[in-house]
BAKOL-715850 format. One record per atom (N, C-alpha, C): x, z, y; residue in three letters. Coordinates in steps of 0.1 Angstrom, whole numbers, padded with zeros to 4 digits, always signed. Atoms other than C-alpha are relative to their C-alpha. Layout:
% BAKOL-715850
XZYALA
...
This chain:
% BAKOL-715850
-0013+0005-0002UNK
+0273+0303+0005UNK
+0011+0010-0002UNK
-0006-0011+0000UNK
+0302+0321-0005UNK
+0011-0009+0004UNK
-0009+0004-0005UNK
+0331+0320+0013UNK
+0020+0006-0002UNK
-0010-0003+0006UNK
+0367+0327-0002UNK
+0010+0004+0012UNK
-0006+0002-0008UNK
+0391+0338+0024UNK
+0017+0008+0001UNK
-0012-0007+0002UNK
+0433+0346+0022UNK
+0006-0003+0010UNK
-0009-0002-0013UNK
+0456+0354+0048UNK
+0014+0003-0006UNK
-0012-0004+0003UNK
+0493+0350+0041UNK
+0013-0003+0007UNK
-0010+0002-0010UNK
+0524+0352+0063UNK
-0003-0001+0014UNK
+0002+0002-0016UNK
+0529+0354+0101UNK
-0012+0010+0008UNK
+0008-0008-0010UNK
+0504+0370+0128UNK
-0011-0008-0002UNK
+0009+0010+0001UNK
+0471+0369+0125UNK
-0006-0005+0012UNK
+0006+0009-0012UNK
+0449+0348+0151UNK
-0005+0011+0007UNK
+0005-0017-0010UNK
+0436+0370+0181UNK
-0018-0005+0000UNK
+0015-0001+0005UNK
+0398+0365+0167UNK
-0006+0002-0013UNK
+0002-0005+0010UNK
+0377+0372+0140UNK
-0006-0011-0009UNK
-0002+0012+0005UNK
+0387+0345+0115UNK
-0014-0003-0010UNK
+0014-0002+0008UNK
+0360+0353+0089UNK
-0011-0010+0006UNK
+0012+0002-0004UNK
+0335+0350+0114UNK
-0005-0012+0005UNK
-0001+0007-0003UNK
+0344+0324+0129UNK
-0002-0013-0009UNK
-0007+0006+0007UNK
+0353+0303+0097UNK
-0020-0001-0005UNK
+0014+0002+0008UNK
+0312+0311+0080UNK
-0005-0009+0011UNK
+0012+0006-0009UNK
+0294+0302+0115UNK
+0009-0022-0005UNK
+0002+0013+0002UNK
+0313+0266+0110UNK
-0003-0001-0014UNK
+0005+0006+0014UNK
+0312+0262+0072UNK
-0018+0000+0000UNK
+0019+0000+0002UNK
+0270+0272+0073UNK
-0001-0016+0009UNK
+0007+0012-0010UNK
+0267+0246+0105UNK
+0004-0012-0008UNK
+0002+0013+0006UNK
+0283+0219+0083UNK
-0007-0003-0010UNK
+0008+0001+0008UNK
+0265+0225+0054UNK
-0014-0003+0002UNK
+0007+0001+0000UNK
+0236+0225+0070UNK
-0001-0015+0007UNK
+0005+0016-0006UNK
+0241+0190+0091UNK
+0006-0010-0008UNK
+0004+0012+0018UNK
+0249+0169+0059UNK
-0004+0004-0006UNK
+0018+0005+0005UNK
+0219+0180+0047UNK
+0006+0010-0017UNK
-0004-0003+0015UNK
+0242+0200+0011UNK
-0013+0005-0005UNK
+0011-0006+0009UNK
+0215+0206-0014UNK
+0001+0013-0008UNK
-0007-0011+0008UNK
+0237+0233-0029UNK
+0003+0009+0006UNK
-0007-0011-0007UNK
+0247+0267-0023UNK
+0015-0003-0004UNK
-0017+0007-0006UNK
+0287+0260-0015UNK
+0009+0014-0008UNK
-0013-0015+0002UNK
+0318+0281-0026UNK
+0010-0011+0008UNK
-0007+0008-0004UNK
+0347+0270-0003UNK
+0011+0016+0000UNK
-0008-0007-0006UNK
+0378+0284-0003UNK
+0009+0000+0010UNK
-0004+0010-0013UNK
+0398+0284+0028UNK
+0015+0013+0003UNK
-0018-0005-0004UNK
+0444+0299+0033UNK
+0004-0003+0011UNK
-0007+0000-0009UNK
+0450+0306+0061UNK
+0019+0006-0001UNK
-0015-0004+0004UNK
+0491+0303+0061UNK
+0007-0009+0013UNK
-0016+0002-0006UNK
+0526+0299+0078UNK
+0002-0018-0002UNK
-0009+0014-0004UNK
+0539+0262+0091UNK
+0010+0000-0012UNK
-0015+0004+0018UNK
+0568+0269+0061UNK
-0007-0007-0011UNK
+0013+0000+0012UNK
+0540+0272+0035UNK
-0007-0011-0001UNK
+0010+0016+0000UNK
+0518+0244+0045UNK
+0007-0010+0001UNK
-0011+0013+0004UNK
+0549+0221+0049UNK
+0004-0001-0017UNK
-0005-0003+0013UNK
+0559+0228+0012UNK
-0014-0003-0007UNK
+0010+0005+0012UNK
+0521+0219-0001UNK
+0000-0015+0010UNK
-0003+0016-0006UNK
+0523+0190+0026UNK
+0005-0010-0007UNK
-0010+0009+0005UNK
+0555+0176+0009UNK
-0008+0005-0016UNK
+0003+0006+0012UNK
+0541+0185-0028UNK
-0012-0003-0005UNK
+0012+0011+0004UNK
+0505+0171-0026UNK
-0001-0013+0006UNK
+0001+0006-0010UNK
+0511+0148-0001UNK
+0013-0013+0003UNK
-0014+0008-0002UNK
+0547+0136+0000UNK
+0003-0001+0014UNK
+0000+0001-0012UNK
+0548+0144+0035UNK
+0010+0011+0006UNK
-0008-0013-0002UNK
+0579+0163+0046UNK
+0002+0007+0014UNK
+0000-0005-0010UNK
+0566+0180+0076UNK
-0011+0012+0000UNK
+0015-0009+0000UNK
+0539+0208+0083UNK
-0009-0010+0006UNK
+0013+0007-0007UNK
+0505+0198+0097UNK
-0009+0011-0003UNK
+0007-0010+0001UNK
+0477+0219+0106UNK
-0012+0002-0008UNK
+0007-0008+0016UNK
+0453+0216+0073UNK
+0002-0009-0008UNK
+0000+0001+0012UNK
+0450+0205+0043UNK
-0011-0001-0004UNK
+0013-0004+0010UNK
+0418+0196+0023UNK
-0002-0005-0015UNK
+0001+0005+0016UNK
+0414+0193-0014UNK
-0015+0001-0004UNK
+0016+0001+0003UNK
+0377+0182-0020UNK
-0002-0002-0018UNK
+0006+0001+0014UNK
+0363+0190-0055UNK
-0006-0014-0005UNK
+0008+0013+0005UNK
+0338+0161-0057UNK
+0009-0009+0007UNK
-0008+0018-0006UNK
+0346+0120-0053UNK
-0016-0003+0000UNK
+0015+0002-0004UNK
+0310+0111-0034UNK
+0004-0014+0003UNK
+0004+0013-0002UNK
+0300+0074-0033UNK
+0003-0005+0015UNK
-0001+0001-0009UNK
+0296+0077+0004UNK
+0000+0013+0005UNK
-0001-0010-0007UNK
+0304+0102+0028UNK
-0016+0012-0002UNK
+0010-0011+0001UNK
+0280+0135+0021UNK
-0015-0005-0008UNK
+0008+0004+0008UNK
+0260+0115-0004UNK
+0000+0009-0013UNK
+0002-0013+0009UNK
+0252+0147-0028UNK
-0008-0010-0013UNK
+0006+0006+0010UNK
+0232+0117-0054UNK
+0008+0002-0008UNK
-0007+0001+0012UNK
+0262+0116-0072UNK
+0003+0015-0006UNK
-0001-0010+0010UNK
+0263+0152-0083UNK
-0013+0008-0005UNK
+0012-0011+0008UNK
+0238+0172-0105UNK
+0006+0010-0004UNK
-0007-0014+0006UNK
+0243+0205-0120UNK
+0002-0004-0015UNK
-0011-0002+0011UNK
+0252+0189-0151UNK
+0017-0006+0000UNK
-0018+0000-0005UNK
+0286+0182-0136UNK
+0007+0011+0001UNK
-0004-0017+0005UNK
+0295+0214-0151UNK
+0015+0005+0010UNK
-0012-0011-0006UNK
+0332+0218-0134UNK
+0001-0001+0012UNK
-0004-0001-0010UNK
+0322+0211-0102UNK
-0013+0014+0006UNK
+0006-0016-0002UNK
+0300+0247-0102UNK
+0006+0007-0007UNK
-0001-0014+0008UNK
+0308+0279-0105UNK
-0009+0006-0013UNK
+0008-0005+0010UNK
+0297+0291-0140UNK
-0008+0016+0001UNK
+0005-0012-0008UNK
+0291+0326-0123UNK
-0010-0001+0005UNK
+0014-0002-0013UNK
+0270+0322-0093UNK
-0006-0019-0002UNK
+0010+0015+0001UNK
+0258+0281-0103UNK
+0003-0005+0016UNK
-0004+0009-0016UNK
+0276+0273-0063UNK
+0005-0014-0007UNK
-0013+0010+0000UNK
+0293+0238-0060UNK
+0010+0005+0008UNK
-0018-0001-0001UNK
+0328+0242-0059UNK
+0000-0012+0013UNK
-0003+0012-0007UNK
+0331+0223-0027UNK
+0020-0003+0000UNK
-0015+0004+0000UNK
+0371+0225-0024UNK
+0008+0012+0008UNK
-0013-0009-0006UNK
+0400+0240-0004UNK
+0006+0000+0015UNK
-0005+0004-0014UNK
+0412+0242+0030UNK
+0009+0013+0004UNK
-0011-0010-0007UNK
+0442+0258+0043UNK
+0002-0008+0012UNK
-0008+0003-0013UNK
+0454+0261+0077UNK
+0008+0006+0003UNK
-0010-0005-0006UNK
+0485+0265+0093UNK
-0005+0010+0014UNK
+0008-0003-0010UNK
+0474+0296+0113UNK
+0016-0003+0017UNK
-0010+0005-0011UNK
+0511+0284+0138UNK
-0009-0012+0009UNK
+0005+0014-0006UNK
+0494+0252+0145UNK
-0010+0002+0008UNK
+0014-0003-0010UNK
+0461+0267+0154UNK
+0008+0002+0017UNK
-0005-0006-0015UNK
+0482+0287+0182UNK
+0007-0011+0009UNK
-0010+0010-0009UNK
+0506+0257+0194UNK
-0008-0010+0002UNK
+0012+0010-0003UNK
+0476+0234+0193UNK
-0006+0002+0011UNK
+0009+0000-0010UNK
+0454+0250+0211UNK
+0007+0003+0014UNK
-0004+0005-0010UNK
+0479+0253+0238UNK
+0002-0010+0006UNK
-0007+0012-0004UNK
+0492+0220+0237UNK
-0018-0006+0004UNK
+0012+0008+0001UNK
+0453+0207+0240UNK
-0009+0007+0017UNK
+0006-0009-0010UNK
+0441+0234+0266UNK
-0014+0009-0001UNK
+0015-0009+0002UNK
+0414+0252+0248UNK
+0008+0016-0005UNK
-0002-0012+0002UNK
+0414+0284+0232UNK
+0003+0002-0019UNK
-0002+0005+0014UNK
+0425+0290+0196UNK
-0009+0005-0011UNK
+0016+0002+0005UNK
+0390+0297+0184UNK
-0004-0010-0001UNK
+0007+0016+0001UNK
+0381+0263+0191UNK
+0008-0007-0007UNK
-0006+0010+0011UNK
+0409+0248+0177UNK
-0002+0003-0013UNK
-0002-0004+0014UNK
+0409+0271+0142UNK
-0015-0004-0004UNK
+0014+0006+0004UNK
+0367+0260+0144UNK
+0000-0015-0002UNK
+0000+0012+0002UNK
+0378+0225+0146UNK
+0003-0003-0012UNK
-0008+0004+0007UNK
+0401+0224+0121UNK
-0012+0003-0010UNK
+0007-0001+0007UNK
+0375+0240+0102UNK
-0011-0013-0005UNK
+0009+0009-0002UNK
+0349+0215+0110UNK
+0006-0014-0012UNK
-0008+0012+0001UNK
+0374+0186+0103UNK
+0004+0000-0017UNK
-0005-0002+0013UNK
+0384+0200+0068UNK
-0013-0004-0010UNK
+0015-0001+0009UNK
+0344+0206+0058UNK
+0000-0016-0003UNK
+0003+0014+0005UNK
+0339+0167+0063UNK
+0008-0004-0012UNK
-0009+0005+0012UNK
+0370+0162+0039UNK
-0006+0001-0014UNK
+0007-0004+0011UNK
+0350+0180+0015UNK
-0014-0006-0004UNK
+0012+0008+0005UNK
+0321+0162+0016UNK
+0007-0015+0005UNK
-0004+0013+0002UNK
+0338+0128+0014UNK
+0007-0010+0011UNK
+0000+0006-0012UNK
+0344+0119+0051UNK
+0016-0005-0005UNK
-0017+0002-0005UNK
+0380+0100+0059UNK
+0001-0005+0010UNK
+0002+0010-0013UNK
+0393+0087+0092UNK
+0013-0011-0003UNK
-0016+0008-0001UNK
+0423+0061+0078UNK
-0007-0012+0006UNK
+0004+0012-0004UNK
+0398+0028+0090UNK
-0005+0007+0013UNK
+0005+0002-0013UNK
+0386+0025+0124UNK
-0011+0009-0001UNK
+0013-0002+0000UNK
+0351+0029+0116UNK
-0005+0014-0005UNK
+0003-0013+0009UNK
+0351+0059+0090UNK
+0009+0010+0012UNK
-0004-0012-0003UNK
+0374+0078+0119UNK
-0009+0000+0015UNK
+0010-0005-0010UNK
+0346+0073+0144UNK
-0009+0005-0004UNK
+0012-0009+0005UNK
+0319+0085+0121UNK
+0003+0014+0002UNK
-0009-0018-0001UNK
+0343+0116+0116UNK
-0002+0009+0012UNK
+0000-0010-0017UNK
+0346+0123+0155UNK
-0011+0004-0001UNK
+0016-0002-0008UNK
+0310+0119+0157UNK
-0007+0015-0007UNK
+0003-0013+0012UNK
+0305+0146+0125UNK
+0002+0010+0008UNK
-0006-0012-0009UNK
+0331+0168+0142UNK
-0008+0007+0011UNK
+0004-0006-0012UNK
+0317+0170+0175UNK
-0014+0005-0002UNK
+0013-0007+0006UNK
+0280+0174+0158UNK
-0001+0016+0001UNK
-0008-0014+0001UNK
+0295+0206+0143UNK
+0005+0008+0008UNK
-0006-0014-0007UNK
+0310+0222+0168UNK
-0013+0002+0016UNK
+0014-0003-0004UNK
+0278+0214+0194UNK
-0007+0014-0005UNK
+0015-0011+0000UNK
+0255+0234+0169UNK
+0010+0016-0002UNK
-0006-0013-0001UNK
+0282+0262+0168UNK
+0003+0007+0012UNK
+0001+0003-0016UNK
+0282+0257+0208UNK
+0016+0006+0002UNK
-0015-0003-0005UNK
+0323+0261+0207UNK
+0006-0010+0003UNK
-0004+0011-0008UNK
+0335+0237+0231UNK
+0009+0003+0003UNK
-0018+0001-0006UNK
+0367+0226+0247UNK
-0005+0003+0016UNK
């Protein structure tokens, strides 16, 4: 798994975002089952920043704390049938990873979150994490049913990482 990681604007988080950021990516990979070694990239950035890709991928003129732009379009949630390695642009020609996708987080949000929620901002920047990975493997919560699967993913994830609220 490789894991891409940029840090731009603002203070950083008072833990060690890296580290934090592989243990959840590996745990999701491993509990939808990916067939593939992964490339994910993941921006951590500024409330300004993430409002300005908010409003121009999104049309959403506010911040929010991530963002996921998933490479693949899977049949069903974490259903890996639909890609082979001859789906040439969704691997790296380099290392032969799937390109899973993108995830930025507002590292503000982490901080005002995890106050406003009452954990620690470890757990919330592992959530967000969590919450972003399903994006990438196909998950959505806009129906009822697809945002209880999600919680259920979520909470999976952060069990085998044992970072609780």
């Amino acid at each position: 798994m490789t894991l891409f990681i940029e840090e731009e604007g603002g203070a950083a988080l008072p833990f060690d975002t890296e580290e934090t950021a592989r243990l959840v990516v590996e745990a999701a990979l491993e509990l939808e089952q990916c067939p593939y070694e992964a490339e994910i990239n993941l921006l951590l950035t500024t409330d300004e920043e993430i409002h300005k890709m908010n409003l121009e991928f999104r049309q959403i003129d506010r911040p929010t704390d991530v963002l996921s732009f998933p490479m693949a379009e899977y049949d069903a949630p974490a259903d890996f049938s639909c890609i082979d390695e001859e789906s040439g642009d969704l691997f790296d020609p380099e290392s032969g990873e799937l390109m899973l996708g993108d995830i930025v987080i507002s590292k503000d949000r982490v901080l005002s979150q995890a106050e406003q929620y009452g954990h620690s901002p470890r757990r919330e920047y592992a959530f967000l994490i969590a919450h972003s990975m399903l994006h990438l493997f196909g998950y959505d919560h806009m129906e009822e049913e697809e945002r209880l699967l999600m919680e259920e993913r979520q909470r999976a994830i952060m069990q085998k990482v044992n970072i609780l609220r």
